[in-house]
mmJSON file of the N, C-alpha and C atoms, coordinates in Angstrom:
{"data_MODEL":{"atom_site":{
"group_PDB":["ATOM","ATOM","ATOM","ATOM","ATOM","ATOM","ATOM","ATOM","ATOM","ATOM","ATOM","ATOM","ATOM","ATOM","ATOM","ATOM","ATOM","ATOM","ATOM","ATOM","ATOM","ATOM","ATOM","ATOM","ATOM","ATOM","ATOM","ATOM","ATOM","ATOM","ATOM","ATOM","ATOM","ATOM","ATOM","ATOM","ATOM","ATOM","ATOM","ATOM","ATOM","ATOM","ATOM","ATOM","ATOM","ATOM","ATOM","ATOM","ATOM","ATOM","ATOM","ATOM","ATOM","ATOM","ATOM","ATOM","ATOM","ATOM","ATOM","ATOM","ATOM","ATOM","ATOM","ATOM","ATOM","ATOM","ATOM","ATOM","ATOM","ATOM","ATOM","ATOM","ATOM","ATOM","ATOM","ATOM","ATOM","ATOM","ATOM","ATOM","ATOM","ATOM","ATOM","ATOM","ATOM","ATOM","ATOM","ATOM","ATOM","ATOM","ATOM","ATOM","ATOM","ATOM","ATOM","ATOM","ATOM","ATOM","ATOM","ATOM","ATOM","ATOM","ATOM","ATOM","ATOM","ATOM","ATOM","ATOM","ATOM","ATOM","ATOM","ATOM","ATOM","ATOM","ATOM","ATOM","ATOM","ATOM","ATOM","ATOM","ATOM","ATOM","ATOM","ATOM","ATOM","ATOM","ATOM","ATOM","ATOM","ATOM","ATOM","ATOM","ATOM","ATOM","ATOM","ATOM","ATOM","ATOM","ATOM","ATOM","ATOM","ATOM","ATOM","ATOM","ATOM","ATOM","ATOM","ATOM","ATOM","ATOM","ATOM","ATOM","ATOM","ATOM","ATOM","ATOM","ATOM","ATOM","ATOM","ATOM","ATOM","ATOM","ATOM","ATOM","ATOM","ATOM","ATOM","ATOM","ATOM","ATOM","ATOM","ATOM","ATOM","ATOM","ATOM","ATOM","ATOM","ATOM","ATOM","ATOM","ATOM","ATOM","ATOM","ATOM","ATOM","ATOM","ATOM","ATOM","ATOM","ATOM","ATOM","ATOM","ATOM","ATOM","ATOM","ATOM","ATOM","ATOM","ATOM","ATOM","ATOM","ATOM","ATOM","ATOM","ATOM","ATOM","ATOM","ATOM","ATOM","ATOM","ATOM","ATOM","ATOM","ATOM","ATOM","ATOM","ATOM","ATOM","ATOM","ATOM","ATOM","ATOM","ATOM","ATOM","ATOM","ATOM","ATOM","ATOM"],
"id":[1,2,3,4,5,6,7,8,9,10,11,12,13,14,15,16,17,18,19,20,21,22,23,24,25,26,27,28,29,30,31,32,33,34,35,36,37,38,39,40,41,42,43,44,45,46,47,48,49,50,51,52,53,54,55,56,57,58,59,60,61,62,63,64,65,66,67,68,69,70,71,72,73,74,75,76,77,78,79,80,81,82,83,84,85,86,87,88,89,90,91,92,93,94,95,96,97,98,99,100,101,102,103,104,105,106,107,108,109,110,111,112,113,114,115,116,117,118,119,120,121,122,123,124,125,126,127,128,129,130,131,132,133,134,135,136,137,138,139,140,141,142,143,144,145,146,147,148,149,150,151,152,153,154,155,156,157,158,159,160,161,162,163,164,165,166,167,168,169,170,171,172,173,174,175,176,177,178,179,180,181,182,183,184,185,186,187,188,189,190,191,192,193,194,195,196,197,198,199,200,201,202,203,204,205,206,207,208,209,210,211,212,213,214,215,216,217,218,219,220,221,222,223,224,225,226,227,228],
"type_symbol":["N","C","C","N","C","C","N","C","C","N","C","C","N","C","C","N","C","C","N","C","C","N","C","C","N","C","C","N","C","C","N","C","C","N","C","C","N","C","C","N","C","C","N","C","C","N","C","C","N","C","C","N","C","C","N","C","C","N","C","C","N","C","C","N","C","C","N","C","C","N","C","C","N","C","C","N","C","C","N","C","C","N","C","C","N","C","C","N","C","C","N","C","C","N","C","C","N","C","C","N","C","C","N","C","C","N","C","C","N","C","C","N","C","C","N","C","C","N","C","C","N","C","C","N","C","C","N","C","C","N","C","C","N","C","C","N","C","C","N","C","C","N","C","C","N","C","C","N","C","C","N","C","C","N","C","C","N","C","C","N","C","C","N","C","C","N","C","C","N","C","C","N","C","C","N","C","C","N","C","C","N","C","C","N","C","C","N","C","C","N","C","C","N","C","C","N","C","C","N","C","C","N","C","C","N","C","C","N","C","C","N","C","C","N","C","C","N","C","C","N","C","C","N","C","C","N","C","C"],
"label_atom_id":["N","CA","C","N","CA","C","N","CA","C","N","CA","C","N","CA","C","N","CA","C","N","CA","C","N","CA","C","N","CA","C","N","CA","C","N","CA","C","N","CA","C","N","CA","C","N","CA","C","N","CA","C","N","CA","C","N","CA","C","N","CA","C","N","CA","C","N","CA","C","N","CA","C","N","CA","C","N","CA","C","N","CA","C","N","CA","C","N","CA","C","N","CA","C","N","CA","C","N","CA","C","N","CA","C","N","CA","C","N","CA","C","N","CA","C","N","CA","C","N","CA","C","N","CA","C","N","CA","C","N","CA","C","N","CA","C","N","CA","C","N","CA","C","N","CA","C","N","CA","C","N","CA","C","N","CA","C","N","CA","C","N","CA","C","N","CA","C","N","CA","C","N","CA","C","N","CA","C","N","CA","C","N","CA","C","N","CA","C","N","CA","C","N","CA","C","N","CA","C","N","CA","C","N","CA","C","N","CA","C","N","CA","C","N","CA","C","N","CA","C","N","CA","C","N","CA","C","N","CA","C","N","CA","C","N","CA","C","N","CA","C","N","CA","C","N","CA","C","N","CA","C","N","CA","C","N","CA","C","N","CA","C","N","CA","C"],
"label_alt_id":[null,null,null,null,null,null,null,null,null,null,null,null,null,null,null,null,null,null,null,null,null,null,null,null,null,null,null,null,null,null,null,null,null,null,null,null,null,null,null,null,null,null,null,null,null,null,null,null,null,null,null,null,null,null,null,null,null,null,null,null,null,null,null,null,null,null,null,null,null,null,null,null,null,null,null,null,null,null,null,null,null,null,null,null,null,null,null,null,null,null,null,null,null,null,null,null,null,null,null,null,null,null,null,null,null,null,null,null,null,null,null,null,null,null,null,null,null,null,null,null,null,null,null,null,null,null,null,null,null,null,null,null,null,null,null,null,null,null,null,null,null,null,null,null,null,null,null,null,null,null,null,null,null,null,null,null,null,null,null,null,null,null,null,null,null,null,null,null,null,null,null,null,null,null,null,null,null,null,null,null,null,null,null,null,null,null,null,null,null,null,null,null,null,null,null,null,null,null,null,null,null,null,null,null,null,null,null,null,null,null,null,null,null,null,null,null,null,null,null,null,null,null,null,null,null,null,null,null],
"label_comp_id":["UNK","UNK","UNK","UNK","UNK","UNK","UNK","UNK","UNK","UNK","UNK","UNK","UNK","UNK","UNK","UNK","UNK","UNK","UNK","UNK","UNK","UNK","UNK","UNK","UNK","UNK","UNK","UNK","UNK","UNK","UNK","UNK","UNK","UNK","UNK","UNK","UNK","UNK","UNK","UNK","UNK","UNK","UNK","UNK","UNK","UNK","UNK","UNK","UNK","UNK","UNK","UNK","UNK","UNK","UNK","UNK","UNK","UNK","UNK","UNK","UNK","UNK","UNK","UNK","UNK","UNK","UNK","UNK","UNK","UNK","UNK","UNK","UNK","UNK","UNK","UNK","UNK","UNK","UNK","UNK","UNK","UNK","UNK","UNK","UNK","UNK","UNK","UNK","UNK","UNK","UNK","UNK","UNK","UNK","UNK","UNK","UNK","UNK","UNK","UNK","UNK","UNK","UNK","UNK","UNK","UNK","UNK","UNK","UNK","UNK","UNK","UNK","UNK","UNK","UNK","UNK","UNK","UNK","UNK","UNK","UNK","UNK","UNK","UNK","UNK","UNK","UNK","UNK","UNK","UNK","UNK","UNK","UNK","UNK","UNK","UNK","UNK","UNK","UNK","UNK","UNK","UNK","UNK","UNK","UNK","UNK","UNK","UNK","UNK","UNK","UNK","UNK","UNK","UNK","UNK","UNK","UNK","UNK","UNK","UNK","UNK","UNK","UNK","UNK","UNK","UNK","UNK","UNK","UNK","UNK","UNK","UNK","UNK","UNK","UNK","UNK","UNK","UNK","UNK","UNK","UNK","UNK","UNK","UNK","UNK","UNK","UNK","UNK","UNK","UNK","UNK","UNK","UNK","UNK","UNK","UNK","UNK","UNK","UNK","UNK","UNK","UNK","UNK","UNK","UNK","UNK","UNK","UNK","UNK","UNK","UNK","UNK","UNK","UNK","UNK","UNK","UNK","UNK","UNK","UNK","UNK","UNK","UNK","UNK","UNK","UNK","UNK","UNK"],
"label_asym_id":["A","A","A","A","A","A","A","A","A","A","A","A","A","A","A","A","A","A","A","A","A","A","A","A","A","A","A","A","A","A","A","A","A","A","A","A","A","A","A","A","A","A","A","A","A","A","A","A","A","A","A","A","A","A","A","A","A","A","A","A","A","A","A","A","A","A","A","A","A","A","A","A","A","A","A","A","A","A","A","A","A","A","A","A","A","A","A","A","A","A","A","A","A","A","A","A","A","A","A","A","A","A","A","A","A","A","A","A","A","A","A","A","A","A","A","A","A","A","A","A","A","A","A","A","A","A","A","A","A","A","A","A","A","A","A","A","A","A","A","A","A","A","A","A","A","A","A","A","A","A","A","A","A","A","A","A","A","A","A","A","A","A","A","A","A","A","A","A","A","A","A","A","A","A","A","A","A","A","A","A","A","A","A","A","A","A","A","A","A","A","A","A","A","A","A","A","A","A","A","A","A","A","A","A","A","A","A","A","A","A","A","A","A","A","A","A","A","A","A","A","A","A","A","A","A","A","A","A"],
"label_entity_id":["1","1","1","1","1","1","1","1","1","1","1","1","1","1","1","1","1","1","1","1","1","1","1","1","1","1","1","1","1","1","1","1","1","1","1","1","1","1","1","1","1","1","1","1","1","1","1","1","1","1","1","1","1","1","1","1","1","1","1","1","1","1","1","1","1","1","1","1","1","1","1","1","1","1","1","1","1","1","1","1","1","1","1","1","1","1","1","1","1","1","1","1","1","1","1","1","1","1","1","1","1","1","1","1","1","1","1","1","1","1","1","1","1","1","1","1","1","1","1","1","1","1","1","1","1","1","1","1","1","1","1","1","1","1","1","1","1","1","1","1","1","1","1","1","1","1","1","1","1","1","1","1","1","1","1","1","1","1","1","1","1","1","1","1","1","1","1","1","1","1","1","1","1","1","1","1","1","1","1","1","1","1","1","1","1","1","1","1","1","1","1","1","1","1","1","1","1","1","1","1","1","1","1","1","1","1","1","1","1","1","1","1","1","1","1","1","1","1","1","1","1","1","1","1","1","1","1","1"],
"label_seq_id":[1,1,1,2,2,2,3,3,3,4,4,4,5,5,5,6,6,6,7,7,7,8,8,8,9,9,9,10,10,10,11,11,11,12,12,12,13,13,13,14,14,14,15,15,15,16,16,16,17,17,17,18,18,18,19,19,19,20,20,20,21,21,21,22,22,22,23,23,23,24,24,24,25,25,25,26,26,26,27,27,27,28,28,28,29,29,29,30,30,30,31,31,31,32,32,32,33,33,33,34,34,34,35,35,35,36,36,36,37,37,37,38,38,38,39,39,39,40,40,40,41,41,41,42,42,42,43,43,43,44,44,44,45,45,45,46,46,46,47,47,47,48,48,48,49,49,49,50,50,50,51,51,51,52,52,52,53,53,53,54,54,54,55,55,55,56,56,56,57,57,57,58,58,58,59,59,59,60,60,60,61,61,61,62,62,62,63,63,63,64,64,64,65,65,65,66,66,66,67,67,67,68,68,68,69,69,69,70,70,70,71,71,71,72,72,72,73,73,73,74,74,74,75,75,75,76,76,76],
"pdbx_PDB_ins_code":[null,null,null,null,null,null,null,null,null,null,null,null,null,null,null,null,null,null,null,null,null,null,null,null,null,null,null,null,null,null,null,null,null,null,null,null,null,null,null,null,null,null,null,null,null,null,null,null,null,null,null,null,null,null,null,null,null,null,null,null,null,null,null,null,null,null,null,null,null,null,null,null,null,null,null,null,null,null,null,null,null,null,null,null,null,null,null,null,null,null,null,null,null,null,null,null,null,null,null,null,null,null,null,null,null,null,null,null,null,null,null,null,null,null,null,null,null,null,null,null,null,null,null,null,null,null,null,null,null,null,null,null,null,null,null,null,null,null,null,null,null,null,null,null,null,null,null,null,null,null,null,null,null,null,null,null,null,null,null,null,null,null,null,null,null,null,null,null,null,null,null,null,null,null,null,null,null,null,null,null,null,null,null,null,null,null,null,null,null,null,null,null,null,null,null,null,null,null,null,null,null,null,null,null,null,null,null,null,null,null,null,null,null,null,null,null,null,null,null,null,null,null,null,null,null,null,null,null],
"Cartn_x":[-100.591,-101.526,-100.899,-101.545,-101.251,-101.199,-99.969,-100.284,-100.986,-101.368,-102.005,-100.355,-101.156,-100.617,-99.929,-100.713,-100.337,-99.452,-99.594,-98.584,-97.156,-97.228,-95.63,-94.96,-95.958,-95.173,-95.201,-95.996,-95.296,-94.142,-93.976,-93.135,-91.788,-92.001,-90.795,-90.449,-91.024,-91.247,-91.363,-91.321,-91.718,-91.315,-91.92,-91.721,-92.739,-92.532,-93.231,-94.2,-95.5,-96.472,-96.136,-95.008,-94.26,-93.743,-92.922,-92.211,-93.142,-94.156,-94.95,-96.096,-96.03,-96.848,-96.015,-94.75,-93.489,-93.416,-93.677,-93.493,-94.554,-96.227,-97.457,-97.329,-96.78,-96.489,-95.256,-94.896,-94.549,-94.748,-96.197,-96.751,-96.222,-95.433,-94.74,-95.674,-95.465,-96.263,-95.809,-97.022,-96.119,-95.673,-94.766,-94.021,-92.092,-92.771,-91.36,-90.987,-92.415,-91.888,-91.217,-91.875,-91.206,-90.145,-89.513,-87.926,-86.912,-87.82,-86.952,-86.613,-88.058,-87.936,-86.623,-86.585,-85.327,-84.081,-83.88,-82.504,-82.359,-83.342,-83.002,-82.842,-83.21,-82.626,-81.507,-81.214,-79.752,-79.936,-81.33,-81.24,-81.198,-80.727,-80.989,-79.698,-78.816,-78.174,-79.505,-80.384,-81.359,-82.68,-82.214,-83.665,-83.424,-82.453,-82.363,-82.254,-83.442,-83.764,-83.198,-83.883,-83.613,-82.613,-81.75,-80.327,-79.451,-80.481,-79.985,-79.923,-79.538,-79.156,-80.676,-81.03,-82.446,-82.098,-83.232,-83.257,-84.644,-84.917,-86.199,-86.823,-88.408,-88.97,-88.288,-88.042,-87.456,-86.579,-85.513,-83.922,-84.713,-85.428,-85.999,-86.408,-87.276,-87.604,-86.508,-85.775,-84.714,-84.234,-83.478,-82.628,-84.048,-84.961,-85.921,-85.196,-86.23,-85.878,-84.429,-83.739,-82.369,-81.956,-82.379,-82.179,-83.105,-84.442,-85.273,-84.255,-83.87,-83.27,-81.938,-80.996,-80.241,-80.731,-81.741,-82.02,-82.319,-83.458,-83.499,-82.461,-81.603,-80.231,-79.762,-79.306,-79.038,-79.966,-80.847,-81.877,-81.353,-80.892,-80.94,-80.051],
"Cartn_y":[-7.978,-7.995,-8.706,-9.741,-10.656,-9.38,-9.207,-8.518,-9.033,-8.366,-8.885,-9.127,-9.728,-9.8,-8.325,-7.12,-5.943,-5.273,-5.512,-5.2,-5.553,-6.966,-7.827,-6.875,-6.677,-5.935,-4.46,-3.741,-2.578,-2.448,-3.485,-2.886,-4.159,-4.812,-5.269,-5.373,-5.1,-4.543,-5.961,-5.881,-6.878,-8.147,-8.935,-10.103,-10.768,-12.657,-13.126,-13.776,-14.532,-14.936,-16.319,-16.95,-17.8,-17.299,-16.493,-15.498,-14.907,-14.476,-14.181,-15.013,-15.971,-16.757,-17.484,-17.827,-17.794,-17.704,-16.154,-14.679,-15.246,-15.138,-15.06,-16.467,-17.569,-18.599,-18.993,-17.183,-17.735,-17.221,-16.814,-15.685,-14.285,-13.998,-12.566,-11.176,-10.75,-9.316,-8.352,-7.19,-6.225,-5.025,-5.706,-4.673,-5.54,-6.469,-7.399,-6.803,-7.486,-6.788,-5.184,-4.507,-2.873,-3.134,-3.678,-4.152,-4.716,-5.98,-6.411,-5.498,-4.549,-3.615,-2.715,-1.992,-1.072,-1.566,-3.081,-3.476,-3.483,-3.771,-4.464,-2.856,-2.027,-0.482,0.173,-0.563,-0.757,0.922,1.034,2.762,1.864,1.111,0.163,1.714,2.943,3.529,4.791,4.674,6.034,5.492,4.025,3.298,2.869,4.187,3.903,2.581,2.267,1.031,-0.291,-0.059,-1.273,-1.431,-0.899,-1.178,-2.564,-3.399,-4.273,-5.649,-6.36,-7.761,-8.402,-8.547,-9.499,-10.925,-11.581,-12.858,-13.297,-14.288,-14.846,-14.857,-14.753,-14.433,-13.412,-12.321,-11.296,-11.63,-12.26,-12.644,-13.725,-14.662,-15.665,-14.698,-14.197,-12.951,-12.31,-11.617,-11.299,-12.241,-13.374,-14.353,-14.424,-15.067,-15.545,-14.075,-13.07,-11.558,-11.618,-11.326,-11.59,-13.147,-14.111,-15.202,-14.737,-14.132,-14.268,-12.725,-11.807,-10.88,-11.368,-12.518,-12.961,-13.908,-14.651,-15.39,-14.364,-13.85,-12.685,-11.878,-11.049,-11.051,-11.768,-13.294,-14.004,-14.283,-13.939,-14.232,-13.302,-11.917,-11.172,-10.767],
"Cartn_z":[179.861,178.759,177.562,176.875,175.85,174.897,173.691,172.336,171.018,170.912,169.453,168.392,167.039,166.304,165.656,165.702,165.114,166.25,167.484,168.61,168.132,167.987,167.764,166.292,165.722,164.116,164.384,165.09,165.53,165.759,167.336,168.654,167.404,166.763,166.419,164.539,164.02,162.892,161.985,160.742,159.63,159.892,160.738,160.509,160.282,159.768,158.612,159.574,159.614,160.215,161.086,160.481,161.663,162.505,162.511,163.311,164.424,163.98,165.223,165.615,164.811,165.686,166.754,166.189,167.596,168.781,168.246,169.76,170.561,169.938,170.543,171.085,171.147,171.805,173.095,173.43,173.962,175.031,175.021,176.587,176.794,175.825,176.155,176.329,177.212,177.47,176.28,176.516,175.869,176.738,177.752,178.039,178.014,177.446,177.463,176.072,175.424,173.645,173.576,174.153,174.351,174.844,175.627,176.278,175.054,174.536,173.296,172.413,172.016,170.576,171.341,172.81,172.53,172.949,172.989,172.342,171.106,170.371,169.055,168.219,168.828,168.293,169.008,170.184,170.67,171.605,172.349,172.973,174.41,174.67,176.545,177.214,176.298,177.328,177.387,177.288,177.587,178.066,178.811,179.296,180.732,181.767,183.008,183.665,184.671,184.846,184.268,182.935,182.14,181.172,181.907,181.446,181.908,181.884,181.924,180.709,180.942,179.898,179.801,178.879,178.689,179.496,179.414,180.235,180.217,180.006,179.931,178.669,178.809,177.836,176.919,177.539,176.616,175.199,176.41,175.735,174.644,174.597,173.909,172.594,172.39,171.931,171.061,171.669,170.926,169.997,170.137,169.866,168.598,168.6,167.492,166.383,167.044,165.935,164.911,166.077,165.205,163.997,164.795,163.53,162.6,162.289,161.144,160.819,160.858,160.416,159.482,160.547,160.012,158.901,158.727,157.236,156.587,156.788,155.639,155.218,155.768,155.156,154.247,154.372,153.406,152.512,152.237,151.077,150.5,150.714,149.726,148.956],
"occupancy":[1.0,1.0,1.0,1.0,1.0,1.0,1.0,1.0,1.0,1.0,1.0,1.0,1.0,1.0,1.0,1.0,1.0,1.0,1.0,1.0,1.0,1.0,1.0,1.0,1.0,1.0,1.0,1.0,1.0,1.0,1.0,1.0,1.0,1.0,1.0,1.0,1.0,1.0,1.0,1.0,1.0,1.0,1.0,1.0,1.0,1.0,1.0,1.0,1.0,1.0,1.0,1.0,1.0,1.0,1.0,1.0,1.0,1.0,1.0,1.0,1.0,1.0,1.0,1.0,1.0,1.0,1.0,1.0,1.0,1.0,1.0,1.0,1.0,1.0,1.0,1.0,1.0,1.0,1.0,1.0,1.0,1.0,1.0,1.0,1.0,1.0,1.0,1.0,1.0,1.0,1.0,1.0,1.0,1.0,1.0,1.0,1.0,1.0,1.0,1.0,1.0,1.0,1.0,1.0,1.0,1.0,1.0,1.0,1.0,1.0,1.0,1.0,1.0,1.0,1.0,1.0,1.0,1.0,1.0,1.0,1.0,1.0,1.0,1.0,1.0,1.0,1.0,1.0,1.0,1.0,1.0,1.0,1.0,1.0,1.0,1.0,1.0,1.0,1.0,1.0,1.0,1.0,1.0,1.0,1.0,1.0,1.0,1.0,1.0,1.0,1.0,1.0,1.0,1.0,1.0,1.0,1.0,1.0,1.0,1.0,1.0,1.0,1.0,1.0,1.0,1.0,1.0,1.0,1.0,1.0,1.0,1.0,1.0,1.0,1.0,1.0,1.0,1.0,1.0,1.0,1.0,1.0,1.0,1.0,1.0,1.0,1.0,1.0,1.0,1.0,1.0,1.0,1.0,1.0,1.0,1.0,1.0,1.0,1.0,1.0,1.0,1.0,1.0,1.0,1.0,1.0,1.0,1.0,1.0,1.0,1.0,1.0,1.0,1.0,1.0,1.0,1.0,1.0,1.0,1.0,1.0,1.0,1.0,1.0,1.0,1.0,1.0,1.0],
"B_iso_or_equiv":[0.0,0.0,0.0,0.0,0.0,0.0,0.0,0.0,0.0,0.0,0.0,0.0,0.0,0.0,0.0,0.0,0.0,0.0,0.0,0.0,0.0,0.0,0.0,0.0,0.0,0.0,0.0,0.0,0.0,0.0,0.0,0.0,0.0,0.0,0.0,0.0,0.0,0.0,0.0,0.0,0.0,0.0,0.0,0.0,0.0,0.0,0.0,0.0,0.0,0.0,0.0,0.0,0.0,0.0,0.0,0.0,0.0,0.0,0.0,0.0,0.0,0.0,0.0,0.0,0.0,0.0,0.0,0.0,0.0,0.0,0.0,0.0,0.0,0.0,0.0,0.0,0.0,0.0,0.0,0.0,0.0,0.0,0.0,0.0,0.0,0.0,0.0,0.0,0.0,0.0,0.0,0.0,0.0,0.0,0.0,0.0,0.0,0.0,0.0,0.0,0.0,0.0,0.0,0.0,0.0,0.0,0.0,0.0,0.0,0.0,0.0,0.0,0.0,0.0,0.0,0.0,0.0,0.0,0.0,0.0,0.0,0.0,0.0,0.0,0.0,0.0,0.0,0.0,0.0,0.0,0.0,0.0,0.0,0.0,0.0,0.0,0.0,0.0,0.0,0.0,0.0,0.0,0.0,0.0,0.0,0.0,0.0,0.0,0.0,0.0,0.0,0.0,0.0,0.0,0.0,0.0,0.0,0.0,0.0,0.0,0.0,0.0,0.0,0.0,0.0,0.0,0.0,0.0,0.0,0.0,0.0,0.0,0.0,0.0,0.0,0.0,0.0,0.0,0.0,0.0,0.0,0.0,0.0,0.0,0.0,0.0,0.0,0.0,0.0,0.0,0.0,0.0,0.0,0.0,0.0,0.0,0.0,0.0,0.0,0.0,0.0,0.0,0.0,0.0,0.0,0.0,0.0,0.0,0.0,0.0,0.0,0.0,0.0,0.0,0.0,0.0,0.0,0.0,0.0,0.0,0.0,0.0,0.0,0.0,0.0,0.0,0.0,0.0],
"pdbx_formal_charge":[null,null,null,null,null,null,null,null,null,null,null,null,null,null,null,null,null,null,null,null,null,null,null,null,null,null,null,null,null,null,null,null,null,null,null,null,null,null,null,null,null,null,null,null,null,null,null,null,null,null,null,null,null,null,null,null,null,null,null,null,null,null,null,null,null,null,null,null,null,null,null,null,null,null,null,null,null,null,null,null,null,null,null,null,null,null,null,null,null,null,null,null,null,null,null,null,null,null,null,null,null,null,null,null,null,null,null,null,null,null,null,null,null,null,null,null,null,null,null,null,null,null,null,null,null,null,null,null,null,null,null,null,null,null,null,null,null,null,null,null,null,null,null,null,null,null,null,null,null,null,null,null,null,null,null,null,null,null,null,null,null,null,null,null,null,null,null,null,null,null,null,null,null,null,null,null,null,null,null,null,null,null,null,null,null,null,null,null,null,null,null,null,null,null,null,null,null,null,null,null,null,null,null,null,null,null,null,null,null,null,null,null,null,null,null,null,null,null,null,null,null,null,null,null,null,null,null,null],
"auth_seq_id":[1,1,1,2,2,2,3,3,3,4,4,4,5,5,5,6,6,6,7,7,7,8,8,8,9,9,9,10,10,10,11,11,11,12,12,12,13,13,13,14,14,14,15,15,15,16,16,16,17,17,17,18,18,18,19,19,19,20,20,20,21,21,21,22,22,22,23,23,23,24,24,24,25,25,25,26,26,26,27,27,27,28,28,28,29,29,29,30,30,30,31,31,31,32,32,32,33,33,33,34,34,34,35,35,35,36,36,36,37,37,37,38,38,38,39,39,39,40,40,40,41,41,41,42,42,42,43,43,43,44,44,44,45,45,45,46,46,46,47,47,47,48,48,48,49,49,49,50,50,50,51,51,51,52,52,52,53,53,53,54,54,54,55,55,55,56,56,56,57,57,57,58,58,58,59,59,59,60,60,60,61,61,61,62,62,62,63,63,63,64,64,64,65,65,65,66,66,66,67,67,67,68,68,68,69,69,69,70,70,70,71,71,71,72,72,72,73,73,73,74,74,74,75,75,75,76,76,76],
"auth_comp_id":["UNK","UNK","UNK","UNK","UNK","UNK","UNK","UNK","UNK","UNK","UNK","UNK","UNK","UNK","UNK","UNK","UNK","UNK","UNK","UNK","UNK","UNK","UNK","UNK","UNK","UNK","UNK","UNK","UNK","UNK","UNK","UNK","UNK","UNK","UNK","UNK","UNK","UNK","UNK","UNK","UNK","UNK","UNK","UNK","UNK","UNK","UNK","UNK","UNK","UNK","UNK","UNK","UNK","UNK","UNK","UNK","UNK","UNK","UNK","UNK","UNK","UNK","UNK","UNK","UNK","UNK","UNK","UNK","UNK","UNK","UNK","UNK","UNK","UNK","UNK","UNK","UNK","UNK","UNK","UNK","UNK","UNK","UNK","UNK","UNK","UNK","UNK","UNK","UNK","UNK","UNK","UNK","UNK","UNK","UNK","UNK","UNK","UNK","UNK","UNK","UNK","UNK","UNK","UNK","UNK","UNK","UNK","UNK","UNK","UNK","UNK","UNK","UNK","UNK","UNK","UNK","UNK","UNK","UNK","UNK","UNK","UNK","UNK","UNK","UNK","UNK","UNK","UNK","UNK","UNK","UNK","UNK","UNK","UNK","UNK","UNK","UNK","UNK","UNK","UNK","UNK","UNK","UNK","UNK","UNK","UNK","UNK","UNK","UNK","UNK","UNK","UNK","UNK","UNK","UNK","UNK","UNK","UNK","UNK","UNK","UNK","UNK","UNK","UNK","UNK","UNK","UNK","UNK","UNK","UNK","UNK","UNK","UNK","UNK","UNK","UNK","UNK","UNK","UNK","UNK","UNK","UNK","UNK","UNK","UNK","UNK","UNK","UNK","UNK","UNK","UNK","UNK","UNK","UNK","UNK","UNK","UNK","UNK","UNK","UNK","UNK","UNK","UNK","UNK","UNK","UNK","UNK","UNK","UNK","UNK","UNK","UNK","UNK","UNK","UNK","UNK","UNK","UNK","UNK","UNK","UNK","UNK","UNK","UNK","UNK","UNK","UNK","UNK"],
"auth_asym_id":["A","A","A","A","A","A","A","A","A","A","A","A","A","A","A","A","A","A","A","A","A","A","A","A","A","A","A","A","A","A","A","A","A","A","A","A","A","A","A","A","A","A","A","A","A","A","A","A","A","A","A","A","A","A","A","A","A","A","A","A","A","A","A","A","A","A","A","A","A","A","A","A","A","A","A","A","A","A","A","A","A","A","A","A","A","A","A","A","A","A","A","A","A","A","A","A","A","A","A","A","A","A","A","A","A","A","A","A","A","A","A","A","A","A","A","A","A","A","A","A","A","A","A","A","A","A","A","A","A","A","A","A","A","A","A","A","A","A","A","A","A","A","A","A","A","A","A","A","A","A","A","A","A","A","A","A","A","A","A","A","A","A","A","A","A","A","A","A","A","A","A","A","A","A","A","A","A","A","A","A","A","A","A","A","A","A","A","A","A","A","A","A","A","A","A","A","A","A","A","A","A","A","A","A","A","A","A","A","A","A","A","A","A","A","A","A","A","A","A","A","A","A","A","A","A","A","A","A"],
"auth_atom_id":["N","CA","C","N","CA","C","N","CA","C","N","CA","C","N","CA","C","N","CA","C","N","CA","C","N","CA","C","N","CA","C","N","CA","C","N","CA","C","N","CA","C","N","CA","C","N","CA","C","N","CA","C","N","CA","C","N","CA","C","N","CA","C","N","CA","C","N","CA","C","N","CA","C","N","CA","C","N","CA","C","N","CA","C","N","CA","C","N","CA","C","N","CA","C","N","CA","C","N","CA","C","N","CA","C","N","CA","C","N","CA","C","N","CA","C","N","CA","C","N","CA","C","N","CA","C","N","CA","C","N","CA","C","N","CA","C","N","CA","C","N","CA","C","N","CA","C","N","CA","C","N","CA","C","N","CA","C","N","CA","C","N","CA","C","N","CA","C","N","CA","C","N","CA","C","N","CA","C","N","CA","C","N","CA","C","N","CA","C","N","CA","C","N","CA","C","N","CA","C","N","CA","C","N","CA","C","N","CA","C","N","CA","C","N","CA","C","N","CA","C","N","CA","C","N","CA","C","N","CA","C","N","CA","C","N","CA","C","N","CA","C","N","CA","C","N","CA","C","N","CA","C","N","CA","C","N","CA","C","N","CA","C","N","CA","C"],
"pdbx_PDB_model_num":[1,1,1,1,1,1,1,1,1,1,1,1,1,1,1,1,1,1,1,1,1,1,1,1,1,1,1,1,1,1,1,1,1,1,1,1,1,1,1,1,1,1,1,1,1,1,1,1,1,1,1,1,1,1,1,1,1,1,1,1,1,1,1,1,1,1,1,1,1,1,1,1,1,1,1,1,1,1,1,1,1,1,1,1,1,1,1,1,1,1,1,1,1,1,1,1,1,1,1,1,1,1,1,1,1,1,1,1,1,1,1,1,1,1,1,1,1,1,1,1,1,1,1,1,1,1,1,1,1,1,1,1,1,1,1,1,1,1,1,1,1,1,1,1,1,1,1,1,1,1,1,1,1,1,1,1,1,1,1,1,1,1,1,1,1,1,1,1,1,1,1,1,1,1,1,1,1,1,1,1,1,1,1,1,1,1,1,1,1,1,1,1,1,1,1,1,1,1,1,1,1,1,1,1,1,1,1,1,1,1,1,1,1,1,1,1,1,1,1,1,1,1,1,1,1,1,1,1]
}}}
């Protein structure tokens, strides 16, 4: 299932309207986004299964999140 725009800022929190227009370009489900969101809160040791290393869409995903985290950081 494609996420909406309010999906991507749930499951990954404040980012700016490039940023997810990004994400939404790049076919990601939302069960990938739920994969990304619990690395990026770092719980992958209480997610069995998916204790594994991102890859793909996911990992793509991630990598975007973290650079707009990392500029915003330096803005401030």
């Amino acid at each position: 299932m494609k996420p909406t725009y309010e999906d991507i800022r749930r499951l990954l929190g404040e980012l700016d309207d490039h940023a997810i227009a990004e994400i939404e370009g790049t076919g990601v489900t939302i069960s990938e986004l739920e994969e990304v969101a619990a690395h990026l809160a770092q719980e992958t040791d209480v997610m069995g299964d998916l204790r594994r290393t991102l890859s793909g869409r996911p990992l793509t995903i991630y990598n975007l999140v973290q650079s707009y985290e990392a500029r915003d950081d330096e803005d401030r």
